[in-house]
Structure formats: structure tokens, C-alpha cells
C-alpha positions in Angstrom: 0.0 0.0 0.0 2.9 2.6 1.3 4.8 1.4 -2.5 0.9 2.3 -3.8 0.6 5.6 -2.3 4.5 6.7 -3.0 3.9 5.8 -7.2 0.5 8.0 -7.0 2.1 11.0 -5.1 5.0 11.0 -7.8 2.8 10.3 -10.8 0.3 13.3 -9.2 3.9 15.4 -9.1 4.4 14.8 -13.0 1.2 15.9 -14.0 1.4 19.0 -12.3 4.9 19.5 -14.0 3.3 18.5 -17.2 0.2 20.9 -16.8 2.1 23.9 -15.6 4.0 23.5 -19.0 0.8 23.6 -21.0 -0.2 26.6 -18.7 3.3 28.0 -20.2 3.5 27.0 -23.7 0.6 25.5 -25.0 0.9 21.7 -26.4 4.5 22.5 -26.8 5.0 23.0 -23.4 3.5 20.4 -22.5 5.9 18.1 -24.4 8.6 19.7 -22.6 7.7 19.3 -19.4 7.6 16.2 -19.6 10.6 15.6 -21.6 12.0 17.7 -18.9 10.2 15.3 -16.0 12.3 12.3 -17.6 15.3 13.7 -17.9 15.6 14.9 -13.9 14.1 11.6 -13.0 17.0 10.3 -14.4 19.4 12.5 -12.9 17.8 12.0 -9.2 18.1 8.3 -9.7 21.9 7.9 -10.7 23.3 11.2 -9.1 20.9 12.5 -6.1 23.5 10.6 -3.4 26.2 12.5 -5.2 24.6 16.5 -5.1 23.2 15.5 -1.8 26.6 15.0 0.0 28.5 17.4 -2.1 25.6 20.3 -1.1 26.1 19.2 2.7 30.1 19.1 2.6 30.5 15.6 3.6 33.7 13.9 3.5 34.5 10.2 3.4 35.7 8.5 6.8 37.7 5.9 7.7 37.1 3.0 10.3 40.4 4.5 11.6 38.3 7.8 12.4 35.0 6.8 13.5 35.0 3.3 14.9 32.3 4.0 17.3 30.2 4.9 14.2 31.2 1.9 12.2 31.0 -0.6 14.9 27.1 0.8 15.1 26.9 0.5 11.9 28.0 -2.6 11.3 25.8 -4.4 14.1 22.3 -2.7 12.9 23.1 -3.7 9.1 23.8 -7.7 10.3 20.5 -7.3 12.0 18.5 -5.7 9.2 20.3 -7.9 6.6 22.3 -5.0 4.4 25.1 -4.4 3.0 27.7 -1.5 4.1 26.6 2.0 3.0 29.7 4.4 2.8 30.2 6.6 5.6 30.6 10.1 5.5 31.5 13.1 8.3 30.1 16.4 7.8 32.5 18.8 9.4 29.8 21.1 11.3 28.9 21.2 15.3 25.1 21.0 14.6 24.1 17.5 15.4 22.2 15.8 12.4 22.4 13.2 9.9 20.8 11.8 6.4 20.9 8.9 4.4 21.3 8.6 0.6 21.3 6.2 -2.3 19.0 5.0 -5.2 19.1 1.9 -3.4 20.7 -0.5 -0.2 23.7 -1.5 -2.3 24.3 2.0 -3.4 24.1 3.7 -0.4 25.5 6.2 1.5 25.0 7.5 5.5 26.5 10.8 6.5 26.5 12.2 10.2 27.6 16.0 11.5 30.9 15.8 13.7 28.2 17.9 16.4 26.0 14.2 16.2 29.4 12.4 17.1 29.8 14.4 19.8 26.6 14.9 21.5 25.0 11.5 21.3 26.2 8.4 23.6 26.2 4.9 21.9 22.4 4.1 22.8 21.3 7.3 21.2 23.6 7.2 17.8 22.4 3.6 17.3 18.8 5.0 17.2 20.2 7.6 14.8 21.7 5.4 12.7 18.8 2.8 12.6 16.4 5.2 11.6 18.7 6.0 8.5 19.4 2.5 7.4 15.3 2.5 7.8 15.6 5.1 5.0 18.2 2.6 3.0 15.9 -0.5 3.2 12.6 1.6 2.0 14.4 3.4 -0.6 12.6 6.4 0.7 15.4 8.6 0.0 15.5 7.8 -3.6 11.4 8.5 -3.5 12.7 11.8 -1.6 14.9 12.9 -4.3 12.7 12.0 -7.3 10.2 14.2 -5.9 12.4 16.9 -4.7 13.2 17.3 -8.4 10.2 17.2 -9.4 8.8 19.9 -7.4 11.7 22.2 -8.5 11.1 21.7 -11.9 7.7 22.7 -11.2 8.7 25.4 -9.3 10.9 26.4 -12.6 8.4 26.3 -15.0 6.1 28.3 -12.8 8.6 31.0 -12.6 9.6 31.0 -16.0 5.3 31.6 -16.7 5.4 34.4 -14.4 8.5 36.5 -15.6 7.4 35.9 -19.6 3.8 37.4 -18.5 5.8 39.9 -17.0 7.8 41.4 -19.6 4.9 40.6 -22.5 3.7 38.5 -24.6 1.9 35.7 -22.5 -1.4 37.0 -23.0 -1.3 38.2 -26.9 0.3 34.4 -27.7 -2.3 31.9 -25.5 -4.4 31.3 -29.1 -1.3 30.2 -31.1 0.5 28.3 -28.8 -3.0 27.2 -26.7 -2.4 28.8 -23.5 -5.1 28.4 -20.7 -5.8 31.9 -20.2 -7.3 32.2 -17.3 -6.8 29.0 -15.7 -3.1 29.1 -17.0 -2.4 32.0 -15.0 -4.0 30.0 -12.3 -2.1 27.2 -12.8 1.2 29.3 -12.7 0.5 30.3 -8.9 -1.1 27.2 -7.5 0.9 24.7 -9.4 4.1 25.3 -7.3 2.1 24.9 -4.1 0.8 22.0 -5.0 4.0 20.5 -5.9 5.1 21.3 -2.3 2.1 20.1 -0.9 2.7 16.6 -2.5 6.1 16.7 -1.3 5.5 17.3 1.8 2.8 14.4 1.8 5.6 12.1 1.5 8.2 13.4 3.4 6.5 13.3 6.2 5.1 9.9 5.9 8.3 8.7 5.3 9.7 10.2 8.8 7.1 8.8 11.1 7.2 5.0 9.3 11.0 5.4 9.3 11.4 6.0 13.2 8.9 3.1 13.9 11.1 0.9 11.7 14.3 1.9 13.5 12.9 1.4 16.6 11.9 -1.9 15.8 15.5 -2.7 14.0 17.0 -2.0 17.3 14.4 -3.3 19.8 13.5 -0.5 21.9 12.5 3.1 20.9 14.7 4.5 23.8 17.6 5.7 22.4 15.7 7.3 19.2 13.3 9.0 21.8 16.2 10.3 23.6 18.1 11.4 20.8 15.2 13.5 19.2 14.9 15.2 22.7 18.4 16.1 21.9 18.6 17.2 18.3 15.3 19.4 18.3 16.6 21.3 21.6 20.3 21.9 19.5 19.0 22.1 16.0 17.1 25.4 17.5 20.2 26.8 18.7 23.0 25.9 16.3 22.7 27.1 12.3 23.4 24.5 9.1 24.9 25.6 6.1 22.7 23.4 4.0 20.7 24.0 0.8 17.3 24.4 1.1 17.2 21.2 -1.6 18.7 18.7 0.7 17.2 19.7 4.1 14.7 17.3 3.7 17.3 14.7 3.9 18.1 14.9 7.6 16.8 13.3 10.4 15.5 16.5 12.4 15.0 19.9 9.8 18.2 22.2 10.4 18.1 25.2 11.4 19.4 27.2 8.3 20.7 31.3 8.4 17.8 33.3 7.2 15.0 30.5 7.1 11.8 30.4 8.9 9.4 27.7 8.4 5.8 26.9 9.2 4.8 23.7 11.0 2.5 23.9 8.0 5.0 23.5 5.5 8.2 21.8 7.1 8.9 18.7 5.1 9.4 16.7 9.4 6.6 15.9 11.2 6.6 17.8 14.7 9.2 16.4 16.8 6.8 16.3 19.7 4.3 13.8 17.4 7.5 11.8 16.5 8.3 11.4 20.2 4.7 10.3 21.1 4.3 8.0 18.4 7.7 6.3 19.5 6.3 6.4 23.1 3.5 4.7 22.3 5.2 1.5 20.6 6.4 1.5 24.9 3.2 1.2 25.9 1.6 -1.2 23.2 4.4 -3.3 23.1 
């Protein structure tokens, strides 16, 4: 049902792509958009791990560097059956982390040197477990597909706005088949519905991903504790990440200059994260 669900929230997020182009530029648009709705499919699928970790500043690490975090690793992969992601360190004192890869044997998990620091062993296991969650899913390859997605949408829309700005939209809907009206409608509401969508996943993906770790683990404990811990410093201590890859982590960063809605942050609240968890205590 969740692989169900996933398929129909993409397939929803390509037809708004495709629609905003046909707001745009007629039939022709249309083709385009969806010409340009393959090609970035593409692009998420073989190279999303790759812009992800460059964007975030993540640098490979040794078993040398981090054996706590490999010996973690290695004891939650034997028990969920997977192979070794690669492990990467990103060099900043906020504590967060996020997993990547198109799929378990091409995947990568990448944790701030503030994570390292901040959580004891019961805590970074819960951390990690919740990522390799996001591995065996392949949520993060759903996440990316539809990150793309909504940017191109979000491109197109923009692209509308600025050519009905500077002339010519109206006087050219007949001979390319605009929408008129309900192209300039579409213009507006299409990038909010692309969010919208996203967000539909992202947070669905959160909450199922944080029962799953749990569960690979045994306990909820030390994810429960370790939320407690990363929304109290996430509020305190600024990421340099893109906007793009936010998503990724476990707990939203905070980022320099951005304010974001409950409404429209791609993480469930951590307090519903932490009662859900709580409540696997009592119904276990």
C-alpha cells in the first residue's frame, strides 16, 4: 500500500509538471515538461546521493576515524540484513544526519561531527537505525525523485510568471494554446501543490522510518532520547545546507535566514515523532 501511495504521489507530481507546461506554452510546453520530467528523473536516480553529499560538505571516513560509528553500523546492518553504506563526516557542530542512495547497495549515510559528539552509543544507534530505515525503504530515492520534481515545477512556474511579466503571454495563448485564465491560475497554484505533494511524503516517510528503526533496534529509547536532543540543538545551532537537501536529515536544520511553518516543514513535529515512539512503549 505505502509502495501504492508513493507511485500516485509521484505520478500526481508529473502531471502538475506537465500541466504547468501547457499553462506556459501550449501543447508544446506540455511536451517539454515532460521531456524535462524524464530527464531529472533520471538525474535524481543515478546522481541525487552525489549532489546531496556534495551540497552538505560531507567527506568520506575511515574505520580508523569513526570506529564507534562503524561498529554501530555494522551491528544494525547484520541485524537488518544489508550491506555496508559508505560513511561520510560532515564537518559542522550541529548534530544531524541523512541517508542517501537510489538503493541499499548503493548507499550512503553521512552524520555532522556535532552528532558524534553529542550523542552516547544508545542514542547514535537509534540515529543510525532510523537511517538505514531510510536505506531499506528506498525512501530517500522517492525523496529525491520528488524533490526534483517539485523544482522543476517550481521552474516552469517561474519561468510563466516573468514571460507574462515582460509581454507576450497574454497576446500568444491562441497560437500556442495557453489556458488563459486558468493558465495563469495554474502558474500560482501549481508550485504549491508540488510542495504540498512533497510534503505528503516526506512526512510519511519520517514517522514509518522512526517506527522501523525502533523496531531494528528493539527499543524506541535511544531514538526517543536522541530526538529530545537534536530538536533542543537544532534550535540553537545554524546549518549551512541548501534548502534542496534539508529534507534529507533526520530533524530539519536550522538554516541562516529561514523560517518555516509547522504547515509546511517537510518533518513531522518532533513532539508527534516522540509520542508516536512512546506509544510503541506502551503497546508493546
Amino acid at each position: 500500500m505505502n509502495t501504492f501511495k508513493t507511485a500516485f504521489l509521484l505520478t500526481a507530481l508529473t502531471l502538475v509538471l506537465v500541466l504547468g507546461g501547457r499553462a506556459l506554452a501550449g501543447p508544446r510546453g506540455m511536451t517539454f515538461a515532460l521531456a524535462l520530467a524524464v530527464i531529472m528523473n533520471g538525474v535524481a536516480y543515478f546522481f541525487s546521493d552525489r549532489i546531496a553529499l556534495a551540497a552538505s560538505g560531507a567527506q568520506p571516513v575511515s574505520r580508523e576515524q569513526a570506529p564507534r560509528l562503524y561498529a554501530v553500523l555494522e551491528r544494525l546492518c547484520g541485524k537488518a540484513n544489508l550491506p555496508m553504506p559508505k560513511l561520510y563526516l560532515i564537518p559542522q557542530a550541529a548534530p544531524n544526519a541523512f541517508a542517501t542512495g537510489r538503493n541499499p547497495q548503493h548507499a550512503s549515510v553521512a552524520v555532522t561531527a556535532g552528532l558524534l559528539e553529542l550523542m552516547n552509543d544508545e542514542e547514535l544507534e537509534g540515529v543510525i537505525a532510523h537511517e538505514l530505515s531510510h536505506v531499506r525503504n528506498y525512501d530517500i530515492l522517492t525523496t529525491s525523485v520528488a524533490a526534483t520534481l517539485a523544482g522543476a515545477i517550481t521552474w516552469i512556474a517561474e519561468m510563466g510568471r516573468w514571460a507574462m511579466i515582460f509581454g507576450g503571454g497574454a497576446r500568444d495563448d491562441d497560437d500556442r494554446g495557453g489556458g488563459g485564465v486558468a493558465g495563469l491560475l495554474m502558474l500560482f497554484l501549481a508550485p504549491l501543490a508540488a510542495l504540498l505533494l512533497q510534503l505528503m511524503i516526506s512526512r510519511r516517510r519520517e514517522l514509518a522510518a522512526d517506527e522501523t528503526g525502533a523496531r531494528m533496534v528493539g527499543h524506541p529509547h535511544g531514538l526517543i532520547s536522541a530526538l529530545e536532543k537534536l530538536g533542543a540543538y537544532n534550535k540553537k545551532i545554524p546549518m549551512d545546507v541548501s534548502p534542496a537537501t534539508s529534507s534529507l536529515f533526520i530533524v530539519a536544520p536550522l538554516s541562516a535566514g529561514q523560517i518555516v511553518t509547522g504547515l509546511f516543514s517537510t518533518h513531522p513535529p518532533l513532539e508527534q515523532r516522540i509520542a508516536a515512539l512512546r506509544e510503541m512503549v506502551i503497546t508493546r
